[in-house]
C-alpha positions, -999 to 999 in steps of 0.1 A, spaced: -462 426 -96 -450 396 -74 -434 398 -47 -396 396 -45 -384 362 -27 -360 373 5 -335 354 7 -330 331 44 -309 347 69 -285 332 92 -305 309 115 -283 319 152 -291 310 183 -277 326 215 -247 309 236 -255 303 266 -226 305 293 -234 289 328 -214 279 359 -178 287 346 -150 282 362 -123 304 362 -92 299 347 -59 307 366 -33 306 335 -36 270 331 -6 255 302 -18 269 269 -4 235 248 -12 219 218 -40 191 222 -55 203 248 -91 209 257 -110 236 282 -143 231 292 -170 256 310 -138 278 317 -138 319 317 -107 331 308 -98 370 316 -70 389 295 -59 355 289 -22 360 265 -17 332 240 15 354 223 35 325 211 15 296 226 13 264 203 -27 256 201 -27 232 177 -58 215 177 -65 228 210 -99 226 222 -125 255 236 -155 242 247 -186 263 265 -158 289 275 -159 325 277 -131 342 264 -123 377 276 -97 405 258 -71 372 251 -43 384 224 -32 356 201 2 376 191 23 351 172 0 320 185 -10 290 161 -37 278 160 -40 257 135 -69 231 137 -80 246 170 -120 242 176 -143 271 195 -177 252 205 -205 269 222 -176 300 234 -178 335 231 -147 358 225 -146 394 231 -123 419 225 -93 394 209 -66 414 192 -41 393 168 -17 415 150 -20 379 127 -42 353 135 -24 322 121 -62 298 125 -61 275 93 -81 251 93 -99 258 132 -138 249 134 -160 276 148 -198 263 161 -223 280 180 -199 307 189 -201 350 193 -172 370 182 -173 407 196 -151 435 189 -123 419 175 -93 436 163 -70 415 138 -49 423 115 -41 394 89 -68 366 97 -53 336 76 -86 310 84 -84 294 52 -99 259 51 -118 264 82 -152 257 91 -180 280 108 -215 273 121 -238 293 137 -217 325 145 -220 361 147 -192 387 146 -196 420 160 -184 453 158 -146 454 154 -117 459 126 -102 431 104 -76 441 81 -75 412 61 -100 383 67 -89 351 47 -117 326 47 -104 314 10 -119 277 8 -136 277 40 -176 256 46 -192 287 65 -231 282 72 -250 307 94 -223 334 98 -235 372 103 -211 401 102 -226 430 118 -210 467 120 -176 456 112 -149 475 88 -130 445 68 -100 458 46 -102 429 22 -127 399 26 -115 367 8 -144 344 0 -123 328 -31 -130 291 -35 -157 287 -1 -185 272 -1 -214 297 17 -247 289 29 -268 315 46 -242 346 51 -255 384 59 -231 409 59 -248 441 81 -239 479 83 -203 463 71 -176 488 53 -151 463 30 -126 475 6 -118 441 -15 -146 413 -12 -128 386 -34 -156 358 -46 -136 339 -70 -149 306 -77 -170 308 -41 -200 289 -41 -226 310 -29 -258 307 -10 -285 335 6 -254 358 9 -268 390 14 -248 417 9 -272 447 17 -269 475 36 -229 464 32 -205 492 16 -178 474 -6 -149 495 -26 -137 464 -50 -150 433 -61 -137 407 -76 -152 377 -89 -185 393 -106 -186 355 -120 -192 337 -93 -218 361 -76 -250 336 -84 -264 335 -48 -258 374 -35 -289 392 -27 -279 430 -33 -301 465 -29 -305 483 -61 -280 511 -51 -252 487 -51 -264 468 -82 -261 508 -102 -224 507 -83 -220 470 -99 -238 479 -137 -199 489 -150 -181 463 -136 -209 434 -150 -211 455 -182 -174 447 -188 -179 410 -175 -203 403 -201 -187 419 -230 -212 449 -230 -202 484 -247 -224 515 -229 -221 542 -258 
């Protein structure tokens, strides 16, 4: 019996911080850009970051409460421990960057873009990447109320030791998403699936909601 093709995992390299300077509460404004900077606790509550820039910058427990960020771009950064009770980030561009332990509450990152990142660990309530270009993205041990893939275009996305309630992939374009070892409540979208890799367990899970999909009576 041949082998089963696996599908191509996220290809990640490591960020590698060096020779940061520390940041004394410079002006959070929109436009701006940070380079080689270490932020600690930093709070963006209310700032304007529009199209702010973070660039090789460490990023240590900063809170985002009522920030925008709209169009803001993380390069080469690494963020750990953010909390945003909603992260307004339409639109922001996330390359080569490590997300750890985040706690958010309504992500709206619709129409953004992502490269090369990992997320670890942490609780999303809603994460809205609805539209978004995401290549080379792995989730890892992470519970995610509702995951909204609806409309993105996704190339080379694993999803490990994840708990989801709602993973929404309507109209998604999908790619070597692998969805194994990931528990999901809900799906929507069974349509759009071409591209998920899945265990059999969670295909046996899946057989009603496909039956009904394709018109199929189980007697």
């Amino acid at each position: 019996m041949p082998s089963k093709p696996a599908p191509r995992l996220p290809r990640l390299d490591p960020v590698q911080l060096n020779n940061l300077a520390d940041n004394e509460d410079a002006f959070f404004g929109p436009g701006d850009t940070y380079d080689g900077q270490r932020f600690n606790r930093p709070s963006f509550d209310g700032a304007d970051l529009t199209s702010t820039d973070f660039l090789e910058c460490q990023l240590d427990a900063p809170t985002f409460d009522g920030a925008e960020l709209r169009g803001t771009r993380f390069r080469g950064s690494v963020l750990t421990d953010s909390f945003a009770p909603v992260l307004k980030a339409s639109r922001t561009s996330w390359r080569d960057v490590e997300i750890t332990t985040p706690r958010w509450g309504s992500a709206e990152l619709y129409d953004s873009t992502w490269a090369n990142v990992r997320i670890d660990g942490g609780k999303l309530d809603f994460l809205n990447l609805r539209a978004a270009k995401i290549t080379d993205l792995q989730i890892s041990d992470c519970i995610i109320g509702e995951l909204d893939l609806g409309g993105a275009t996704v190339t080379r996305l694993a999803l490990k030791n994840c708990r989801i309630g709602t993973l929404d992939l309507q109209q998604a374009t999908l790619k070597d998403v692998d969805l194994r070892s990931t528990d999901f409540r809900t799906l929507n979208g069974v349509g759009s699936m071409a591209g998920v890799v899945l265990d059999e367990y969670q295909l046996g899970l899946l057989a009603p909601i496909l039956a009904a999909h394709l018109g199929i009576t189980v007697a």
